[in-house]
N, C-alpha and C positions, 0 to 999 in steps of 0.2 A: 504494500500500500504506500503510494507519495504522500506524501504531505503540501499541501498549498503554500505556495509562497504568500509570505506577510510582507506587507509592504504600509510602511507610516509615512504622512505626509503630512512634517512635522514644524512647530515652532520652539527651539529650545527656548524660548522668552518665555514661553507661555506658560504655566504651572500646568493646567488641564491636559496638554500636550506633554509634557514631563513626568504626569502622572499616570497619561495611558501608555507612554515607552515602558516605566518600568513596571504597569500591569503586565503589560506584555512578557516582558522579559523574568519576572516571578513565576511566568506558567512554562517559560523553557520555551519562550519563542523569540528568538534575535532577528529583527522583521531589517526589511530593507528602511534605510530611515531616510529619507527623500527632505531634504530641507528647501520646503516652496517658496520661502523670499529668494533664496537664493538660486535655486534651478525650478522657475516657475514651469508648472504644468501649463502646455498649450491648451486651445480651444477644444481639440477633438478628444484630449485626455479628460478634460474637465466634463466633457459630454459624459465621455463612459463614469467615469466618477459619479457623475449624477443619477444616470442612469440605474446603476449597484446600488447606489446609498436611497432611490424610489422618491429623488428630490428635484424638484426644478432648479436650474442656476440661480435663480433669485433668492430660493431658501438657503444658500450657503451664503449669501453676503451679511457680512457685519456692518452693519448701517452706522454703527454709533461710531466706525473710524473717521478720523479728519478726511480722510482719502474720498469717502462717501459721500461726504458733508460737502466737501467742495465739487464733487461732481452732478452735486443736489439730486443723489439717488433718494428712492423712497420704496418701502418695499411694498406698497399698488402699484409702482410705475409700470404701465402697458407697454414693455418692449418686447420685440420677437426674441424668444430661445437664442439666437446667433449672438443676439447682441449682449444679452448678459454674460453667456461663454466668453464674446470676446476682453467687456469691461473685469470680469475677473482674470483672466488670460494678462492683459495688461497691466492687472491692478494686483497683483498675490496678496498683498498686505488687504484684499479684502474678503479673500477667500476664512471662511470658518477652519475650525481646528480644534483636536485632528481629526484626519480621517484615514480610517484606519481599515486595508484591504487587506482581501484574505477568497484567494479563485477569483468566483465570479459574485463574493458578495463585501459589501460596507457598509462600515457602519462610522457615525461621527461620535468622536469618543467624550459625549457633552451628554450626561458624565461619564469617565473614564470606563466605569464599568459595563458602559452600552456594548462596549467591545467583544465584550463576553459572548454574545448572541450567534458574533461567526467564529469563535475558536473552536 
């Protein structure tokens, strides 16, 4: 039997994110740990991302960043699918966290322990 690659897409700033790395790592899984400010997921990554985690691109944005605030997003804004992938694609620092894969399923680890679900 394989085992699924884990894979975190991660903010070492963040506590929530530092707290589902080492939930992870307690149950004996050393996941791939992707740090998204730094090697941002493009568009079509962020689609499947969404797609696993059963969330539109809007429901990952963190409205309350200055990033958001000065782009005057709001989360009724009526924009097509393309265009929120690409404003997070652009924008990492408004992507949520973490999230945390595992095959073909995700979950965002808010709270750490949602994780649980696909181990």
């Amino acid at each position: 039997m394989t085992t699924a690659k884990t894979v975190i897409f991660h903010n070492p700033r963040c506590s929530k994110s530092r707290e589902t790395l080492q939930l992870l790592r307690d149950t004996g899984i050393e996941p791939e740990v992707v740090e998204y400010l730094k090697d941002p997921p493009d568009a079509a990554t962020l689609d499947a991302l969404c797609r696993k985690l059963g969330l539109e691109p809007q429901e990952l944005v963190r409205f309350k960043e200055e990033q958001a605030k000065s782009l005057e997003l709001k989360p009724k804004d009526q924009r097509p699918r393309a265009e929120w992938l690409r404003l997070l694609a652009q924008n990492p620092v408004l992507i949520e966290r973490p999230i945390v894969v595992r095959g073909a399923k995700a979950r965002l680890g808010r709270p750490p322990e949602a994780v649980r679900e696909i181990l």
